[in-house]
TISE-519078 format. One line per 8 residues: their letters; for each residue x, y, z of N, C-alpha, C, O. Coordinates in steps of 0.05 Angstrom, whole numbers, plus 5000, padded with zeros to 4 digits. Layout:
BEGIN
A	X,Y,Z,X,Y,Z,X,Y,Z,X,Y,Z | ...
% end
This chain:
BEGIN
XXXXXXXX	6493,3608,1421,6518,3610,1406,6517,3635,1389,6494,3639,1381 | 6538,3655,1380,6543,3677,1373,6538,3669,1341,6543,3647,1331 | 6528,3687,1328,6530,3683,1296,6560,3675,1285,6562,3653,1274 | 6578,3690,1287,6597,3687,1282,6616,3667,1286,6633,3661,1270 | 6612,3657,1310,6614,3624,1315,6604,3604,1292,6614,3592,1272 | 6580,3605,1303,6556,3597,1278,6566,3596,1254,6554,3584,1236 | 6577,3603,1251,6583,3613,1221,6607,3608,1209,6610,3606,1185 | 6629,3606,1231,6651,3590,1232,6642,3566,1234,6656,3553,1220
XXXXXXXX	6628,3555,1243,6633,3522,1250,6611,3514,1223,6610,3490,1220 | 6597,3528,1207,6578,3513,1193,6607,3520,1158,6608,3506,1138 | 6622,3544,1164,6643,3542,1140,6661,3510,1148,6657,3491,1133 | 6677,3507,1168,6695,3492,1166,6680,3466,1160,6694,3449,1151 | 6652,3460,1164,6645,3436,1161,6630,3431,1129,6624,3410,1119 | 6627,3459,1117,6620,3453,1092,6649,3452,1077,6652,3435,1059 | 6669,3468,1082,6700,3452,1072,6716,3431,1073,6737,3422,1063 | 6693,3423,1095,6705,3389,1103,6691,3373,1080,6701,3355,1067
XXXXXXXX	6671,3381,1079,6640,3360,1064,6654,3363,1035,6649,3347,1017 | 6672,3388,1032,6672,3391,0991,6696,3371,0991,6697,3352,0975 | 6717,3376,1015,6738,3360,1018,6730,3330,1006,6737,3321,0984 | 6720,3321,1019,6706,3294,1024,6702,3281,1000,6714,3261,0992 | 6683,3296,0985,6671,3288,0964,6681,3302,0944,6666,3300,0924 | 6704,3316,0939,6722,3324,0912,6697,3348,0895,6694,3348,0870 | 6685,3360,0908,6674,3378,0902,6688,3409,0899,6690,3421,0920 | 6698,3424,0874,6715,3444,0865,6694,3463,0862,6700,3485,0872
XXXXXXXX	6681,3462,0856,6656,3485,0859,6647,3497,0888,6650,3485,0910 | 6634,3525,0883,6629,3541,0900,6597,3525,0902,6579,3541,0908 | 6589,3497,0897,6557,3499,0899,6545,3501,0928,6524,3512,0935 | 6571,3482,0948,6554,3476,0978,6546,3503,0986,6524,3514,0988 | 6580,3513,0993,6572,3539,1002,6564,3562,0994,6567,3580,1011 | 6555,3569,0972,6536,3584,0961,6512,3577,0959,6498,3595,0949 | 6498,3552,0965,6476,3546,0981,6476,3555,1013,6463,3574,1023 | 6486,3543,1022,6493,3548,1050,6490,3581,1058,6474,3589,1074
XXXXXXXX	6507,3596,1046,6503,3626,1048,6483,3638,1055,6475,3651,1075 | 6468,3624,1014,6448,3641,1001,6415,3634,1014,6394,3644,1007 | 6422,3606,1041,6394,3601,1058,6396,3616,1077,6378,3628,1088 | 6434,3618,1083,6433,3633,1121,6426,3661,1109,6404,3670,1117 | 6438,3674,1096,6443,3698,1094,6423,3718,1072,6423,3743,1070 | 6408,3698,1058,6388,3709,1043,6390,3737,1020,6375,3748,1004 | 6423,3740,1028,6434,3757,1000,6447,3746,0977,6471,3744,0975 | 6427,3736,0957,6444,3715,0933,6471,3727,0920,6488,3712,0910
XXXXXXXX	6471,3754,0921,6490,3765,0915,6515,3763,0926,6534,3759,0911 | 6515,3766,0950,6539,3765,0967,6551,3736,0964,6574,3728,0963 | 6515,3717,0962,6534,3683,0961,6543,3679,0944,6561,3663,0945 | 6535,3690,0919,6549,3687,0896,6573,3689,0894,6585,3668,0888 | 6589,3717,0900,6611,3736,0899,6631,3717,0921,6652,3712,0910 | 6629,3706,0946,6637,3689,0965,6640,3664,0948,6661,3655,0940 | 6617,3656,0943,6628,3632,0928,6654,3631,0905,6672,3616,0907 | 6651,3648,0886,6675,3664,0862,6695,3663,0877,6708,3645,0867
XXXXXXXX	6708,3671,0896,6729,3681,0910,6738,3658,0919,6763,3656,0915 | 6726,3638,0930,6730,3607,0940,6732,3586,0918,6735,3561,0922 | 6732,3596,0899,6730,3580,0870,6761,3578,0868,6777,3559,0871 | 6767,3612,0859,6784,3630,0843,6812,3621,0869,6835,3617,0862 | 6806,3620,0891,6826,3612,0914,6833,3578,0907,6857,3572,0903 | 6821,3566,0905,6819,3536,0908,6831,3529,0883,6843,3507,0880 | 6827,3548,0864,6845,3546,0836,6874,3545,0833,6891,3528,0825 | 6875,3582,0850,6904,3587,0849,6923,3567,0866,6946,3561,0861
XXXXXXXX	6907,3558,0889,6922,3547,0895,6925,3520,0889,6937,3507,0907 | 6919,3506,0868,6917,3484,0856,6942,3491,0837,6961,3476,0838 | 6942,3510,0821,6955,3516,0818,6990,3523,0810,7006,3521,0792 | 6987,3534,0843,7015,3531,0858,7024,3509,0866,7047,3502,0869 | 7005,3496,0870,7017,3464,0873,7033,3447,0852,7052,3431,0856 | 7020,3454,0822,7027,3443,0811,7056,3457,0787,7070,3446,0770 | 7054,3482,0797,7085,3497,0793,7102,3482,0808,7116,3464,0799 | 7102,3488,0831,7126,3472,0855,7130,3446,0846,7153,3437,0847
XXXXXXXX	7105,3423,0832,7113,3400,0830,7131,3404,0793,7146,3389,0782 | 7124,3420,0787,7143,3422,0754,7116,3404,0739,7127,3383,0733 | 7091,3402,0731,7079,3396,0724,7062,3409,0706,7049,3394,0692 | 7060,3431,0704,7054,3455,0685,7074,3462,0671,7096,3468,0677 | 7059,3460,0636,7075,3478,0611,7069,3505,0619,7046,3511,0626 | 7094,3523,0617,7077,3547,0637,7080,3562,0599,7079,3587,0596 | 7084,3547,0576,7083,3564,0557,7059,3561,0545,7046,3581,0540 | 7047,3534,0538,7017,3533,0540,7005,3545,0558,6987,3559,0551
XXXXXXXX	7011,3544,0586,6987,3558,0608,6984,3584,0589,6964,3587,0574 | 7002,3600,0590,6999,3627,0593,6985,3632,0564,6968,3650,0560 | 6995,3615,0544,6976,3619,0519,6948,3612,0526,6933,3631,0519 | 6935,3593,0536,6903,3579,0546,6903,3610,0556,6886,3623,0544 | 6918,3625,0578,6906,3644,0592,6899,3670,0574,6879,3684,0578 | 6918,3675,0553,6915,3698,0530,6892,3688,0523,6874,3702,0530 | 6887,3670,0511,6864,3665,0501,6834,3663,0516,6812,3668,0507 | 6840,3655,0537,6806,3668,0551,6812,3692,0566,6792,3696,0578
XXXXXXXX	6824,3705,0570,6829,3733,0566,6810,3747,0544,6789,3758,0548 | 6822,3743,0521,6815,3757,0497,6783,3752,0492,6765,3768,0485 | 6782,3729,0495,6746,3708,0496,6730,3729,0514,6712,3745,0507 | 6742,3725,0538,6721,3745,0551,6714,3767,0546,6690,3773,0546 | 6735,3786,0540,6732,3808,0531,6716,3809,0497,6706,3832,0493 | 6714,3797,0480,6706,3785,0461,6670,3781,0471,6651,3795,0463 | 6669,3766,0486,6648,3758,0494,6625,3786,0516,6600,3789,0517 | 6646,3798,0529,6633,3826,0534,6630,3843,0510,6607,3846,0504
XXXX	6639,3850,0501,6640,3861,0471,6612,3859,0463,6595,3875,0467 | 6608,3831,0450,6581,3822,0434,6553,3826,0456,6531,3834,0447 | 6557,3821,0482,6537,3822,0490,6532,3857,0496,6514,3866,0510 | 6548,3867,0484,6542,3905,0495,6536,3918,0476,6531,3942,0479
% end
């Protein structure tokens, strides 16, 4: 079997497994990666992106349903905005 096969069939089944078990974190498959692929970096960065996706689109879901204060959101969002940058600040 081709890696890239491989590799498809071991993603869709670890998206099935987070499915399953209500897992929102990047942990499976940034395990999974960081055994196949032995660059922690890359599984890291993959994992972030699959986080940051699974968010937004959480998200959007819950725009369309009218379930979000989108005037609180965006204040929560100024504010870790500012935090982070705050928080890079101190550590530099």
């Amino acid at each position: 079997m081709p890696i890239k096969q491989a590799f498809l069939i071991l993603g869709i089944g670890v998206g099935a497994f987070k499915a399953l078990i209500g897992v929102e974190e990047g942990s499976p498959s940034c395990s999974c990666n960081n055994h196949i692929l032995w660059v922690f970096e890359q599984a890291v960065g993959t994992s972030l992106f699959v986080i940051f996706l699974d968010a937004l689109s959480e998200t959007l879901a819950y725009i369309k349903q009218k379930r979000i204060n989108i005037k609180i959101r965006l204040m929560f969002t100024a504010l870790t905005i500012l935090s982070a940058i705050l928080g890079v600040y101190m550590l530099c």
